[in-house]
C-alpha positions in Angstrom: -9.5 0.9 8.0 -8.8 0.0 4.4 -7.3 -2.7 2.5 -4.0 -2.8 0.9 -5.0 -3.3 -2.1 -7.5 -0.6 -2.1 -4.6 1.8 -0.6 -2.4 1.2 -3.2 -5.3 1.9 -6.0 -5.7 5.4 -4.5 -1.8 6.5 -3.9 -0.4 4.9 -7.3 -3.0 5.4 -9.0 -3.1 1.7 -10.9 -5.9 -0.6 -11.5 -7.0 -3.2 -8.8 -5.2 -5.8 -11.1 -1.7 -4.2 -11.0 -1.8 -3.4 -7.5 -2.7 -7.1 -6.9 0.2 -7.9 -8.9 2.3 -5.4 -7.0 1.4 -7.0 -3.7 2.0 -10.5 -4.9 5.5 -9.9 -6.0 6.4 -9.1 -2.7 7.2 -4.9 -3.7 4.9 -3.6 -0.8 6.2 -3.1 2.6 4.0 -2.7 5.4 5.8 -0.8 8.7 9.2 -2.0 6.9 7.8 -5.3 6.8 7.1 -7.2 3.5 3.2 -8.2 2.9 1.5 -10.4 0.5 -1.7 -10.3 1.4 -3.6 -8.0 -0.7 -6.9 -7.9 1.7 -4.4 -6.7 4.7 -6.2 -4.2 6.8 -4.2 -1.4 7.1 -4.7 1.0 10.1 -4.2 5.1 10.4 -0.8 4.5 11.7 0.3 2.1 9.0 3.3 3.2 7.0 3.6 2.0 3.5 6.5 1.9 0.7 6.3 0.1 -2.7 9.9 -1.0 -4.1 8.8 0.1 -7.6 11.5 2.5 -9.7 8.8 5.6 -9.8 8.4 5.7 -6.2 11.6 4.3 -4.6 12.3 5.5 -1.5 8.7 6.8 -0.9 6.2 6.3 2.0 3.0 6.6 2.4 1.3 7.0 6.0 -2.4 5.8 5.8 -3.7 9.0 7.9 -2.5 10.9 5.0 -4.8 9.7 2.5 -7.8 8.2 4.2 -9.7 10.5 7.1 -10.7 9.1 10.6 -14.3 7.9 11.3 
C-alpha cells in the first residue's frame, strides 16, 4: 500500500508540495470518487485520475506502478 500523495509524486512526477496542493484542491479522484486526504492509503486495485489539463481523462491503476509484496 501507498499513500496518495506519495502516488501522485511517482505518476506526475511533481514535488510532494504540488501534489499536496493537487490533493487539497479537490483534483484527485480516487475509484471516481473525489479525495482530500493526502495520507489516503491506496490499495493495488485503486484507480486514480487527476482533473489537471496535462492528464485529463487519464487513469492510473495503482498495480501499475507499485509491485505486490
Amino acid at each position: 500500500m501507498i499513500e496518495l500523495q506519495q502516488f501522485l509524486k511517482i505518476v506526475l512526477n511533481v514535488s510532494g508540495g504540488e501534489a499536496k496542493h493537487i490533493i487539497q484542491e479537490g483534483l484527485v479522484y480516487v475509484n471516481g470518487v473525489v479525495e482530500t486526504h493526502r495520507s489516503r492509503k491506496l490499495a493495488l486495485e485503486d484507480e486514480v485520475e487527476v482533473n489537471l489539463e496535462e492528464v485529463a481523462g487519464q487513469k492510473y491503476r495503482v498495480s501499475d506502478f507499485i509491485e505486490a509484496q
